[in-house]
C-alpha positions as CSV (number, residue, x, y, z in Angstrom):
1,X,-21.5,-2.0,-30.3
2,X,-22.6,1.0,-28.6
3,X,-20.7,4.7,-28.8
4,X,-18.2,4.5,-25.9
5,X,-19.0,8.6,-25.5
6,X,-23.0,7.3,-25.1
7,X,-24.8,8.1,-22.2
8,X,-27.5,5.5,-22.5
9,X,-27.2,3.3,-19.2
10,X,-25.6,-0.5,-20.1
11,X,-27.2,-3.5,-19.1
12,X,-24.9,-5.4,-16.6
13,X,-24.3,-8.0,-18.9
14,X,-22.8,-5.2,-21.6
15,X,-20.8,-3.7,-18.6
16,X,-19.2,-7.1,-17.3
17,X,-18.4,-7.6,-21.3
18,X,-16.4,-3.9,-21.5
19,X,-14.7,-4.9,-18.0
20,X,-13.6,-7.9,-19.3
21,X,-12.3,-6.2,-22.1
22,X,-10.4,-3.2,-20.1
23,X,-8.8,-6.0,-17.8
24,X,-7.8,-8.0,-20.8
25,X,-6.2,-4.5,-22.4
26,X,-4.7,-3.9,-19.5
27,X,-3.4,-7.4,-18.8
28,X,-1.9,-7.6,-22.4
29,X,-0.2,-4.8,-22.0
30,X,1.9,-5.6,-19.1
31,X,3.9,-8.4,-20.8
32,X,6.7,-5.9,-21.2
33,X,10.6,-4.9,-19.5
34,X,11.2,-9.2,-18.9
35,X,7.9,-8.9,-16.2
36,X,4.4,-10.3,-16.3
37,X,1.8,-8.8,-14.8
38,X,1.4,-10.5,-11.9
39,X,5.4,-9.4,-11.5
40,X,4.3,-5.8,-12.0
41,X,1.6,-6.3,-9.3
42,X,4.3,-7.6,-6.7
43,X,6.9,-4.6,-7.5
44,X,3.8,-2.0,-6.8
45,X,2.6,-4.0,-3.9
46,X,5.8,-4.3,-2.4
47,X,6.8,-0.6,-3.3
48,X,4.2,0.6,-1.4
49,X,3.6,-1.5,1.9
50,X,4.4,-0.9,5.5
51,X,6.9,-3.6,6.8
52,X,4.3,-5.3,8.4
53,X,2.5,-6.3,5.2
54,X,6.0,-7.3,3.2
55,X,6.0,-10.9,3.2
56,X,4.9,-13.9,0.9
57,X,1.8,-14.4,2.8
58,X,0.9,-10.6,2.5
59,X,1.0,-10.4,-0.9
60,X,-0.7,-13.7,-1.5
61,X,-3.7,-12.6,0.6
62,X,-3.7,-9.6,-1.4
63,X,-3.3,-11.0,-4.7
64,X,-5.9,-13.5,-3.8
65,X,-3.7,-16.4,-4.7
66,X,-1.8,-19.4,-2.8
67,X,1.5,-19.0,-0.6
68,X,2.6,-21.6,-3.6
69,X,2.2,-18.5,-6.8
70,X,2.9,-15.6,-4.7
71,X,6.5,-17.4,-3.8
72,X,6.5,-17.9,-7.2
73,X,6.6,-14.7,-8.3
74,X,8.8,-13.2,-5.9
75,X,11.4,-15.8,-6.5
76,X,11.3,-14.5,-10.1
77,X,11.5,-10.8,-8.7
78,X,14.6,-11.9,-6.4
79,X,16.4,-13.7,-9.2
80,X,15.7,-10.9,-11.3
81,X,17.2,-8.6,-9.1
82,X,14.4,-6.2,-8.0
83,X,13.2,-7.8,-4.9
84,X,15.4,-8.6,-1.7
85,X,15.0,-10.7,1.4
86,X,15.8,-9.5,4.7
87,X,15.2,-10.8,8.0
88,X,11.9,-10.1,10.1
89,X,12.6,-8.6,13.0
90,X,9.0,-9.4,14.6
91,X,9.0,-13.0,13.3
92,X,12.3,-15.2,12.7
93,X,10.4,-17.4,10.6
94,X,9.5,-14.9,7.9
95,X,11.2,-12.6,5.5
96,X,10.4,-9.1,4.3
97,X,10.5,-8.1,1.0
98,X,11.8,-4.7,-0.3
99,X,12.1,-3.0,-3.6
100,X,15.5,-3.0,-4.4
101,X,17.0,0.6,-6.8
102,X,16.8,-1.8,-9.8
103,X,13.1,-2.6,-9.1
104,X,12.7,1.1,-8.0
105,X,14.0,1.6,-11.6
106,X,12.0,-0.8,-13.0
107,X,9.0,0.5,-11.5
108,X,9.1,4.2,-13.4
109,X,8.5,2.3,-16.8
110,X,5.5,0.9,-15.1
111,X,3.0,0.2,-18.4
112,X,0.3,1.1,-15.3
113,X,1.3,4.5,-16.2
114,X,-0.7,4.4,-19.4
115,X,-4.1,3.8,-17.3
116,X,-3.1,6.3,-14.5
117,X,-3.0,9.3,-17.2
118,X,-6.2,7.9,-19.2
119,X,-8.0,8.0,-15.4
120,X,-6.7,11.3,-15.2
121,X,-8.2,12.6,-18.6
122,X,-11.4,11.7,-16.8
123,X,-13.8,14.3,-15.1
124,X,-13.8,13.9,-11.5
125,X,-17.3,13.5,-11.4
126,X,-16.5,10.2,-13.3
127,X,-13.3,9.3,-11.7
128,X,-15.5,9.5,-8.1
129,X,-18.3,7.3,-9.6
130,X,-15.9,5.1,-11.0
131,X,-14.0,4.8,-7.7
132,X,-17.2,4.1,-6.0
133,X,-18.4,1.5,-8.5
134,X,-15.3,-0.6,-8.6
135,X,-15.0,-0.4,-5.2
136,X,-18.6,-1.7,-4.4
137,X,-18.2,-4.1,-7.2
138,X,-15.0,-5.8,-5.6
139,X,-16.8,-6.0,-2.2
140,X,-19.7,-7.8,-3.9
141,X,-17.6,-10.6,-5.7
142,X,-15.3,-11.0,-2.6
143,X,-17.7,-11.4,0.0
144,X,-19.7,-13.7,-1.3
């Protein structure tokens, strides 16, 4: 295995290999508080959404998953006590979800936090070549 401090350029076979094994770091390590991460993602999606984008169908478009999961996991958030429903005042047949103070509680243990301050140890030079790349990277594999 290469030096991760190596400035010799990866092939993009090495480089799918380390981002397969950041997301699996990062996915392991948000098995923690009673969540999952896919119950992480909803609390930070929800947290941070205009009232227009906080319904089921939203967050599944988001998520990139069926109306079937994403109910799933908000259900689980709702039982748990850190989503609410409320009424949709632009569309009786929908609900909005909001963050309720336990899920705002919830949400300042994020295990996200650990990746925010190892971006931040970055150089900004990096972070903005990162932010480009990942960026590029997801418009690539979602649009065909």
């Amino acid at each position: 295995m290469s030096d991760p401090g190596s400035t010799a350029r990866m092939s993009p076979a090495a480089i799918a290999d380390q981002l397969s094994r950041l997301g699996r770091t990062i996915h392991g390590q948000e098995f923690v508080l009673g969540l999952n991460p896919a119950q992480w993602m909803a609390l930070r999606y929800f947290k941070n959404r205009d009232e227009r984008e906080r319904t089921v169908m939203r967050f599944a478009e988001y998520y990139g998953s069926s109306r079937g999961t994403a109910s799933q996991t908000i259900s689980a958030l709702v039982r748990k006590g850190y989503l609410v429903r409320t009424p949709n005042p632009a569309k009786r047949s929908s609900r909005l979800l909001d963050v309720t103070a336990a899920g705002l509680q919830r949400l300042d243990q994020d295990p996200q936090g650990h990746l925010i301050l190892a971006l931040g140890r970055l150089p900004e030079e990096t972070l903005d070549s990162l932010s480009l790349g990942i960026t590029r990277l997801l418009q690539s594999l979602t649009d065909g």
